[in-house]
N, CA, C, O and CB atoms as a CASP TS submission, in Angstrom:
PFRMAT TS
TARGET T0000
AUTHOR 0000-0000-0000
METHOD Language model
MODEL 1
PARENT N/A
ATOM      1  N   UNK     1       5.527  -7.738   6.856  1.00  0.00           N
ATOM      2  CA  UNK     1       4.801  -6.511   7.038  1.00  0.00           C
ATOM      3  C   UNK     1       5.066  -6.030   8.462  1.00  0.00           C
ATOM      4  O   UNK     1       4.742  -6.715   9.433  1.00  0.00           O
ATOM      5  CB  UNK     1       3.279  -6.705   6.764  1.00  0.00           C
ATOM      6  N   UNK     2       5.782  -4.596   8.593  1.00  0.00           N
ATOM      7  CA  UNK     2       5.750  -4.226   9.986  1.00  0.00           C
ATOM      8  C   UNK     2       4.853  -3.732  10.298  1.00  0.00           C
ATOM      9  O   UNK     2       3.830  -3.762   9.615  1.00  0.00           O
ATOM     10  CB  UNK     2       6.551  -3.562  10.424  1.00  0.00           C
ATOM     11  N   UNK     3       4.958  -3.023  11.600  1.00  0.00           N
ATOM     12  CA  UNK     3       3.820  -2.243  12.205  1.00  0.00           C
ATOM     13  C   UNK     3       3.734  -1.137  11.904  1.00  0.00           C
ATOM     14  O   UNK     3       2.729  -0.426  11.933  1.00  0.00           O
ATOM     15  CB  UNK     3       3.747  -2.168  13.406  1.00  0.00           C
ATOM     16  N   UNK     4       5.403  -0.727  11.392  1.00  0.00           N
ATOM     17  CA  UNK     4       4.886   0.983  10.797  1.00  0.00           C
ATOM     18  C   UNK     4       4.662   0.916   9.623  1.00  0.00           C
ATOM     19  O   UNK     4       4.416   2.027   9.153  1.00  0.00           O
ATOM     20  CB  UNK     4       5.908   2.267  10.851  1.00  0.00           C
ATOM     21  N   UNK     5       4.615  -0.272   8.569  1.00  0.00           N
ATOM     22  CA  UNK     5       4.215  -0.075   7.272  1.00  0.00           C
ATOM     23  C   UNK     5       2.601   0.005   7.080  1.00  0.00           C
ATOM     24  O   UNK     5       1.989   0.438   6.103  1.00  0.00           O
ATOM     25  CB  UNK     5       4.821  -1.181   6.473  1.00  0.00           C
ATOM     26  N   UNK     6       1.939  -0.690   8.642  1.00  0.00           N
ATOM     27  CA  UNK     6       0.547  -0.909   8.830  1.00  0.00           C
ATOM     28  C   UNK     6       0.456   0.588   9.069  1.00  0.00           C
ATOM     29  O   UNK     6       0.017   1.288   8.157  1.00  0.00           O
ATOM     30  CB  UNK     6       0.001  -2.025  10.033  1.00  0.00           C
ATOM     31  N   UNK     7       0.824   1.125  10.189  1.00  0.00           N
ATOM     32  CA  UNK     7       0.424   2.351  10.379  1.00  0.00           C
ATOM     33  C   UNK     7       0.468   3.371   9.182  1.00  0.00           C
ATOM     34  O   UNK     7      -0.462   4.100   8.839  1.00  0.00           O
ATOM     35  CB  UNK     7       1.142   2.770  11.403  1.00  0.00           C
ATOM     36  N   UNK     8       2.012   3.275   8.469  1.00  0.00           N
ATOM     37  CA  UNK     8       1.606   4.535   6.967  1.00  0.00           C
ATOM     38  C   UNK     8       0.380   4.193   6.286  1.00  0.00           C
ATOM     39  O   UNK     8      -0.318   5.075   5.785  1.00  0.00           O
ATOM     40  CB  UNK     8       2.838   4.524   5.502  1.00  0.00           C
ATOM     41  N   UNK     9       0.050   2.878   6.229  1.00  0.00           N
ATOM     42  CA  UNK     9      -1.071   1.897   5.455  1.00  0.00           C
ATOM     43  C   UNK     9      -2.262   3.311   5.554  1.00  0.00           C
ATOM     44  O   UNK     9      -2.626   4.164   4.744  1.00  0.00           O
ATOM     45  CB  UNK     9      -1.645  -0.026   6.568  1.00  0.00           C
ATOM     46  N   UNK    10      -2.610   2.991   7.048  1.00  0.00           N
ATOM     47  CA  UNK    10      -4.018   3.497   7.412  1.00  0.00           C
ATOM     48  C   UNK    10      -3.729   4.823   7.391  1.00  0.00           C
ATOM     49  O   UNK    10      -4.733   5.502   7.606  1.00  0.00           O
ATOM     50  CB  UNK    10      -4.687   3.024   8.802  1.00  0.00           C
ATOM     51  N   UNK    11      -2.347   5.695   7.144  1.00  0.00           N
ATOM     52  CA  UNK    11      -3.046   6.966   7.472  1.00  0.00           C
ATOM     53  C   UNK    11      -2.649   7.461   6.417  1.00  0.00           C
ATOM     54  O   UNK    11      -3.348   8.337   5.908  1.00  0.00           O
ATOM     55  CB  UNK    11      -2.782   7.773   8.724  1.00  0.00           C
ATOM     56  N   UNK    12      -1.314   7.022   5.720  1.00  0.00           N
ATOM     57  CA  UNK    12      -1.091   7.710   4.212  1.00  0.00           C
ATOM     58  C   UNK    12      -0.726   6.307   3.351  1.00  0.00           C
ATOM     59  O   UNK    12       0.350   5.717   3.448  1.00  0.00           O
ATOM     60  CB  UNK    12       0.416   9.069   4.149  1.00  0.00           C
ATOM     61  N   UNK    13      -2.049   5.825   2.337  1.00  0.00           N
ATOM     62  CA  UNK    13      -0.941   4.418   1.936  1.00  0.00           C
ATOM     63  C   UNK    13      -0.269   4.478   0.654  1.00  0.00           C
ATOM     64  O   UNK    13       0.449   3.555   0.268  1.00  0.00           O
ATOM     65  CB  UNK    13      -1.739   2.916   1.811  1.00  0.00           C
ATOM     66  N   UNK    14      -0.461   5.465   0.023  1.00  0.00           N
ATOM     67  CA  UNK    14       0.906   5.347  -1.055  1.00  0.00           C
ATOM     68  C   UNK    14       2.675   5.536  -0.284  1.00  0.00           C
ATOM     69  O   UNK    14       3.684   4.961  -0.691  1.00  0.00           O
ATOM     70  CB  UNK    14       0.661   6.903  -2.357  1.00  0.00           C
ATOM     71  N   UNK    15       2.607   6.268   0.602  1.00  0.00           N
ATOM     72  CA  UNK    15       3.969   5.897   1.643  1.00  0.00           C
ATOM     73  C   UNK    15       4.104   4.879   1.716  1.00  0.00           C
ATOM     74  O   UNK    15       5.091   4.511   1.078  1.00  0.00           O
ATOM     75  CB  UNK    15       4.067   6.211   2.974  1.00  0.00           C
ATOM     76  N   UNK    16       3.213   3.558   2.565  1.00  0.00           N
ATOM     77  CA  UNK    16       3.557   2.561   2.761  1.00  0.00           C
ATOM     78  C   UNK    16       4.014   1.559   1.787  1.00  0.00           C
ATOM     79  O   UNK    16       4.825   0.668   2.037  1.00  0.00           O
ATOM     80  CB  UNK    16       2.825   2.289   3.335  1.00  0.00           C
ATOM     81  N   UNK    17       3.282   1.824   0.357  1.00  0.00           N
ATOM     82  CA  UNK    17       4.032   0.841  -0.233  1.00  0.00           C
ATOM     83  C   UNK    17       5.237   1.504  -1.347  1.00  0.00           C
ATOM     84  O   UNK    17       5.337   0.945  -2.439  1.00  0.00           O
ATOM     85  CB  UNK    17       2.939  -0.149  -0.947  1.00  0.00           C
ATOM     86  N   UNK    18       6.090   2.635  -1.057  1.00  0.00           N
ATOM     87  CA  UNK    18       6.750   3.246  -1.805  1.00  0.00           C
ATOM     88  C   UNK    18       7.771   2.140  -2.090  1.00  0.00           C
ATOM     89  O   UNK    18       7.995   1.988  -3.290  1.00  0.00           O
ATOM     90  CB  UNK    18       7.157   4.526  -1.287  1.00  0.00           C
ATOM     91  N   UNK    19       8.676   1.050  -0.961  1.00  0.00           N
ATOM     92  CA  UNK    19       9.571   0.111  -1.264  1.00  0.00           C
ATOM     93  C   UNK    19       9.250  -1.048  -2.391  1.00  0.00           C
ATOM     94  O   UNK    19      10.062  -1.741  -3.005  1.00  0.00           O
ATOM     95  CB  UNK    19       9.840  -0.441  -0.046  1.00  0.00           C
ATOM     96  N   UNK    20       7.490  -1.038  -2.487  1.00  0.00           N
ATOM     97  CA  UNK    20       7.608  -2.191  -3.658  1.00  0.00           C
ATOM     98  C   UNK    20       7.606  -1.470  -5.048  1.00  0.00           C
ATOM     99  O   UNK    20       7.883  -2.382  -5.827  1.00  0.00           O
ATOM    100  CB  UNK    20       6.249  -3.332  -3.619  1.00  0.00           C
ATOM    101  N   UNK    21       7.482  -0.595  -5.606  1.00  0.00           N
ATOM    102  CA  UNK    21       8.194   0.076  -6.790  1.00  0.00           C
ATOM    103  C   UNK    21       7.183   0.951  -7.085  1.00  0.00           C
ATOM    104  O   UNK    21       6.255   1.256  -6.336  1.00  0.00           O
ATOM    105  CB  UNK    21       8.657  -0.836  -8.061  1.00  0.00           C
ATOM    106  N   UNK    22       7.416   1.406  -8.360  1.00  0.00           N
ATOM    107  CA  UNK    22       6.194   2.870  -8.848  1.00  0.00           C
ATOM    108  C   UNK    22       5.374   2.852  -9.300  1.00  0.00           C
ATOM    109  O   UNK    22       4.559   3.756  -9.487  1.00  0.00           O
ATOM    110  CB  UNK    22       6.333   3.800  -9.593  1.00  0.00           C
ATOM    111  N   UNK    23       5.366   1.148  -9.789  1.00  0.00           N
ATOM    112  CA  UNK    23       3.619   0.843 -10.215  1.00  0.00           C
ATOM    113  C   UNK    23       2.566   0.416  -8.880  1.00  0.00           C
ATOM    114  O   UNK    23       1.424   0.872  -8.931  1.00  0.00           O
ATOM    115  CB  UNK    23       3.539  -0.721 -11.427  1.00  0.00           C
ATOM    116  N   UNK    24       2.782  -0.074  -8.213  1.00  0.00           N
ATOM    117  CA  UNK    24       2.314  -0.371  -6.774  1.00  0.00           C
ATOM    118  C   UNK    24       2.055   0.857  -6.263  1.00  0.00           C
ATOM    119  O   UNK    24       0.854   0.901  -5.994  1.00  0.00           O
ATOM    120  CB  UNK    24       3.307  -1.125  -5.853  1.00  0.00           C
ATOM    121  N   UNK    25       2.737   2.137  -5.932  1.00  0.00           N
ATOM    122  CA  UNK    25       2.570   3.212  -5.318  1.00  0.00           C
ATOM    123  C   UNK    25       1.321   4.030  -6.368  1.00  0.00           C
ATOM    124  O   UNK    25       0.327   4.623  -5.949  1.00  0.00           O
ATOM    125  CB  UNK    25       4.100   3.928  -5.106  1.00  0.00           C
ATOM    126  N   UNK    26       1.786   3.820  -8.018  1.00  0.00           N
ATOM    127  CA  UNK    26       0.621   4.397  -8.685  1.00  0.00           C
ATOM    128  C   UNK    26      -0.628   4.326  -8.371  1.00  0.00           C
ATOM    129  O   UNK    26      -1.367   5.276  -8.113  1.00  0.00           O
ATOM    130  CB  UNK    26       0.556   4.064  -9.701  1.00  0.00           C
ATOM    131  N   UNK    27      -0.952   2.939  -8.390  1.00  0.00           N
ATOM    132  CA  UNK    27      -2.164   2.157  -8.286  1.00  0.00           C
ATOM    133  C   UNK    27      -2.758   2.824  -7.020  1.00  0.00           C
ATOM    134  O   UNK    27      -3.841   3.410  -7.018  1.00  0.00           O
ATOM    135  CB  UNK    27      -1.914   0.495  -8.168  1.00  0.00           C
ATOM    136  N   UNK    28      -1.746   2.642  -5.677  1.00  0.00           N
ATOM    137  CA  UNK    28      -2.178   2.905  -4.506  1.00  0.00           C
ATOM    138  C   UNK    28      -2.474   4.240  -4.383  1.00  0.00           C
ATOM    139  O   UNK    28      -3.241   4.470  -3.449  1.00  0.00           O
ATOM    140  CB  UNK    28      -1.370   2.503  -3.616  1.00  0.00           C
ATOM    141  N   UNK    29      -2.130   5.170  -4.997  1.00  0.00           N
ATOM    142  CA  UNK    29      -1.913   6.452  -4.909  1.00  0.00           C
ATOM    143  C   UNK    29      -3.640   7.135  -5.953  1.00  0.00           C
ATOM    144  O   UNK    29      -4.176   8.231  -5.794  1.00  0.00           O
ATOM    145  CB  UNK    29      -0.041   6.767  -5.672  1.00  0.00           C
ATOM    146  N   UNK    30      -4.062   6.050  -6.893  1.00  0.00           N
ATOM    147  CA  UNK    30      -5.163   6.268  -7.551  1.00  0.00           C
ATOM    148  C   UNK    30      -6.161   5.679  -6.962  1.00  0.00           C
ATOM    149  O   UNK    30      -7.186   5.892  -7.610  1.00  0.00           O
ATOM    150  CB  UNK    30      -5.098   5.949  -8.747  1.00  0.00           C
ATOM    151  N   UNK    31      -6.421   4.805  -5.700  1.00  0.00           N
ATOM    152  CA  UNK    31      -7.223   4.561  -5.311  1.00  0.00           C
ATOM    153  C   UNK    31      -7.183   5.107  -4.177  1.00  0.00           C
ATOM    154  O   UNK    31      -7.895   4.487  -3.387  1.00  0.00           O
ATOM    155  CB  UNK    31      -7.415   3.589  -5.454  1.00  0.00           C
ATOM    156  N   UNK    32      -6.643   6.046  -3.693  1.00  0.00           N
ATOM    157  CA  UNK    32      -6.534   6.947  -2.201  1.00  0.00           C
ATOM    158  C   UNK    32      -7.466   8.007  -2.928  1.00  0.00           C
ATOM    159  O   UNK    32      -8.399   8.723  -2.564  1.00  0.00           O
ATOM    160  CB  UNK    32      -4.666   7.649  -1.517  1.00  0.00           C
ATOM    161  N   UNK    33      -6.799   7.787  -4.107  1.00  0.00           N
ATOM    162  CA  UNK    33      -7.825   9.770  -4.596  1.00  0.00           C
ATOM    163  C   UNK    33      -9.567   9.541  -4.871  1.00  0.00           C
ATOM    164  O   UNK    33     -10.507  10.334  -4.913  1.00  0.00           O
ATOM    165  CB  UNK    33      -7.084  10.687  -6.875  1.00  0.00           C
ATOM    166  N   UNK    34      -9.481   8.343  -4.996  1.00  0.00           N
ATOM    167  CA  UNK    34     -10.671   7.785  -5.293  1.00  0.00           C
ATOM    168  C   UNK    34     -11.702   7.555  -4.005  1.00  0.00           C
ATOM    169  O   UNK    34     -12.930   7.626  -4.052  1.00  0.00           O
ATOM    170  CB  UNK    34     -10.331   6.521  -5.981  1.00  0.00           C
ATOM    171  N   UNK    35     -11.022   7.312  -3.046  1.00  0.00           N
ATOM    172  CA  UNK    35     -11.272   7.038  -1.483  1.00  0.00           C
ATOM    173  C   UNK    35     -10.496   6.681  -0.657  1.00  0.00           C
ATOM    174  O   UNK    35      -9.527   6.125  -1.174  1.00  0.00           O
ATOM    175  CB  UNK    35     -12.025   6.248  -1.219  1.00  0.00           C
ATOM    176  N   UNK    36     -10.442   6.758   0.839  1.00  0.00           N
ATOM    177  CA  UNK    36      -9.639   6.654   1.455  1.00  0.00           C
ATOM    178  C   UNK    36      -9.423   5.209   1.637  1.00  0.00           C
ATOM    179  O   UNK    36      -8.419   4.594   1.277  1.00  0.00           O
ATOM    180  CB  UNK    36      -9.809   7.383   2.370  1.00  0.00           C
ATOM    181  N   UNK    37     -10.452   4.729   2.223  1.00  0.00           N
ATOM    182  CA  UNK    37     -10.850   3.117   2.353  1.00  0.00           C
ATOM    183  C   UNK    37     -10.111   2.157   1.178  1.00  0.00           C
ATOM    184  O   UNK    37      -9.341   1.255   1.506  1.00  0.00           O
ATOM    185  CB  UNK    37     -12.652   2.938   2.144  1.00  0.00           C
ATOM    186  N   UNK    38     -10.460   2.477  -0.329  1.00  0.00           N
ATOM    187  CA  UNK    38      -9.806   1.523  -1.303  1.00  0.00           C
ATOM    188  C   UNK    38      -8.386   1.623  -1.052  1.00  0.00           C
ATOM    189  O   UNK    38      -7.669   0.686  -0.700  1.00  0.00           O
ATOM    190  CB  UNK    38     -10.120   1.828  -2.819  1.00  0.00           C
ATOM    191  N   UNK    39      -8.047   2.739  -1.241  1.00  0.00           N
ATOM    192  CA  UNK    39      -5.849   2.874  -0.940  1.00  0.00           C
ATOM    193  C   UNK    39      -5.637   2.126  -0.172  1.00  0.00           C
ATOM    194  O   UNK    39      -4.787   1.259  -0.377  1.00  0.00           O
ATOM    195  CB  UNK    39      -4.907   4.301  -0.209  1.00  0.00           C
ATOM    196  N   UNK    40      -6.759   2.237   1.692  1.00  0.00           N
ATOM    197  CA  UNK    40      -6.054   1.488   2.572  1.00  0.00           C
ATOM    198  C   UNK    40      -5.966   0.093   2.227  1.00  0.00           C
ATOM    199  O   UNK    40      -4.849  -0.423   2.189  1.00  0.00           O
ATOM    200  CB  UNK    40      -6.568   1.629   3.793  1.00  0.00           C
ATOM    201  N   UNK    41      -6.847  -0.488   2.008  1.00  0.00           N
ATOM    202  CA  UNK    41      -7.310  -1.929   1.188  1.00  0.00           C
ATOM    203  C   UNK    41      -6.178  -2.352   0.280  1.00  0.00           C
ATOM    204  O   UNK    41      -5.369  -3.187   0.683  1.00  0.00           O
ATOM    205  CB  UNK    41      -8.745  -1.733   0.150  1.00  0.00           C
ATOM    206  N   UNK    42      -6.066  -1.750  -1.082  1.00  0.00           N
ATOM    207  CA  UNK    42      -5.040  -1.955  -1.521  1.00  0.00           C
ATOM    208  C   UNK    42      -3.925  -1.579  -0.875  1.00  0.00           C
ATOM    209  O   UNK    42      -3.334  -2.607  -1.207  1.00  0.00           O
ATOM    210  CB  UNK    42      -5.078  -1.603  -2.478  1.00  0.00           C
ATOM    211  N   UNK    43      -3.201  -1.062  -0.306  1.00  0.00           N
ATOM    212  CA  UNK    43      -1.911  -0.669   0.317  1.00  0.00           C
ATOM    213  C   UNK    43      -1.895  -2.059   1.296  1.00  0.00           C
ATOM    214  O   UNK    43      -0.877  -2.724   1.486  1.00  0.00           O
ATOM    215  CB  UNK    43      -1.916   1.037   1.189  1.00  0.00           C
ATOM    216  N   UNK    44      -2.954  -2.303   1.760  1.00  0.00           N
ATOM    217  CA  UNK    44      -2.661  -3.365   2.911  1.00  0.00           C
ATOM    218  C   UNK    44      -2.471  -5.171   2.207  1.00  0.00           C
ATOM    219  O   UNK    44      -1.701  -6.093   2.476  1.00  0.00           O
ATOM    220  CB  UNK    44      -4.244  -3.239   4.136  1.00  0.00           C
ATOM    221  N   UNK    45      -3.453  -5.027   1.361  1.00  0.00           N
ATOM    222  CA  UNK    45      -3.393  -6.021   0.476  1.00  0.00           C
ATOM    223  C   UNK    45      -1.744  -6.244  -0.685  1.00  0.00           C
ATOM    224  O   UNK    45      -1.340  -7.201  -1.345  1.00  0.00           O
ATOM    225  CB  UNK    45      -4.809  -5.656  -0.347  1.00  0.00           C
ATOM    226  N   UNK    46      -1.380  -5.304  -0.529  1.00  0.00           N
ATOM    227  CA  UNK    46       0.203  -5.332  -1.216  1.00  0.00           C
ATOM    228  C   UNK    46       1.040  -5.837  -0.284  1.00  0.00           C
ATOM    229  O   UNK    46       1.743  -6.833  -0.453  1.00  0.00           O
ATOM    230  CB  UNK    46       0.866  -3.880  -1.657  1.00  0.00           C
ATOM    231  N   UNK    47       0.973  -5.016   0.938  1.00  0.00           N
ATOM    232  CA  UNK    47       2.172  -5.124   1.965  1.00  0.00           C
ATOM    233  C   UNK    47       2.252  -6.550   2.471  1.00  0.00           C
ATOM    234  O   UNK    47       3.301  -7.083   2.832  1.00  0.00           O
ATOM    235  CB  UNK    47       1.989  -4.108   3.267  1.00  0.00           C
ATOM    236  N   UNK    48       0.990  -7.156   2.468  1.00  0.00           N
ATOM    237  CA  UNK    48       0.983  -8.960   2.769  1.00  0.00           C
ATOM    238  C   UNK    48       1.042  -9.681   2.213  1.00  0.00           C
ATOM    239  O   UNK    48       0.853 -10.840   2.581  1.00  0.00           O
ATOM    240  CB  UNK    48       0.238  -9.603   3.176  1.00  0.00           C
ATOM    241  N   UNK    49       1.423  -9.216   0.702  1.00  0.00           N
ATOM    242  CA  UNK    49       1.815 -10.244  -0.343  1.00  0.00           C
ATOM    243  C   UNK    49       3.304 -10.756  -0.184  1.00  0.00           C
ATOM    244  O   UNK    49       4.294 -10.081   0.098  1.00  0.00           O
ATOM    245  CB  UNK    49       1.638  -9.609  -1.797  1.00  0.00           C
ATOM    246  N   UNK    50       3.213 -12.270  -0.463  1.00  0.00           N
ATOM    247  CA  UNK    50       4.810 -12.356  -0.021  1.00  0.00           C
ATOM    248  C   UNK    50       5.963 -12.117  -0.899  1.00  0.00           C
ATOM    249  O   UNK    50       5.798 -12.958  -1.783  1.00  0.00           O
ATOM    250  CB  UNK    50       5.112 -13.649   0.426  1.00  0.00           C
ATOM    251  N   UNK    51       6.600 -11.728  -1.064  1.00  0.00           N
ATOM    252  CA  UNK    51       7.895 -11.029  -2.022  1.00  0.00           C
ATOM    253  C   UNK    51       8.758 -12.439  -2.595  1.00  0.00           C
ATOM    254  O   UNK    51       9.194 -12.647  -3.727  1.00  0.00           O
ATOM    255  CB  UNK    51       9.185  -9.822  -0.841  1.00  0.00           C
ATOM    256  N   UNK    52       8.803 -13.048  -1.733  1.00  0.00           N
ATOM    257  CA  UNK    52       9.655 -14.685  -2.316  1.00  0.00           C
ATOM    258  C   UNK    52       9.180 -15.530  -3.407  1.00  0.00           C
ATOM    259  O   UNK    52       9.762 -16.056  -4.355  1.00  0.00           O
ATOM    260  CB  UNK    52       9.642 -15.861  -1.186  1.00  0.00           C
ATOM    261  N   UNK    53       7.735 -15.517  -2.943  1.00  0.00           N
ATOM    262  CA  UNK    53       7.315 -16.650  -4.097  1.00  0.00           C
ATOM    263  C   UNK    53       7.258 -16.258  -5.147  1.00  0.00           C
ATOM    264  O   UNK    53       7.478 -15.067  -5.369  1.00  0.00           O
ATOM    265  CB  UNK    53       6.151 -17.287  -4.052  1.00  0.00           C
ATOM    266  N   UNK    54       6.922 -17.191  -6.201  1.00  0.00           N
ATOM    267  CA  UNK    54       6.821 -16.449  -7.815  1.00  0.00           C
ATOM    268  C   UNK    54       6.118 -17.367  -7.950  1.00  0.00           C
ATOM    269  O   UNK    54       5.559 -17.563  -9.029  1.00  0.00           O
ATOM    270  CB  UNK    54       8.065 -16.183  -9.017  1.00  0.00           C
TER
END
């Protein structure tokens, strides 16, 4: 997680997680409309998930 993916996080977070695909951005993008706070939450909670493990 960089620092500018933190920063799109908090100020637009369906941007930030556009690289993990279009269901991730959906989700994030339906809980921004819902409130600002949940998107950031989820957007931030995506971006620190680790991509390697399974």
């Amino acid at each position: 997680m960089s620092c500018l993916q933190v920063i799109l996080a908090i100020i637009f977070p369906p941007l930030a997680v556009i690289d993990r695909g279009c269901g991730s951005m959906l989700i994030v993008f339906l809980l921004t409309l819902c409130g600002w706070v949940p998107g950031v939450i989820a957007a931030l909670i995506i971006l620190n998930k680790n991509t390697n493990s399974k």
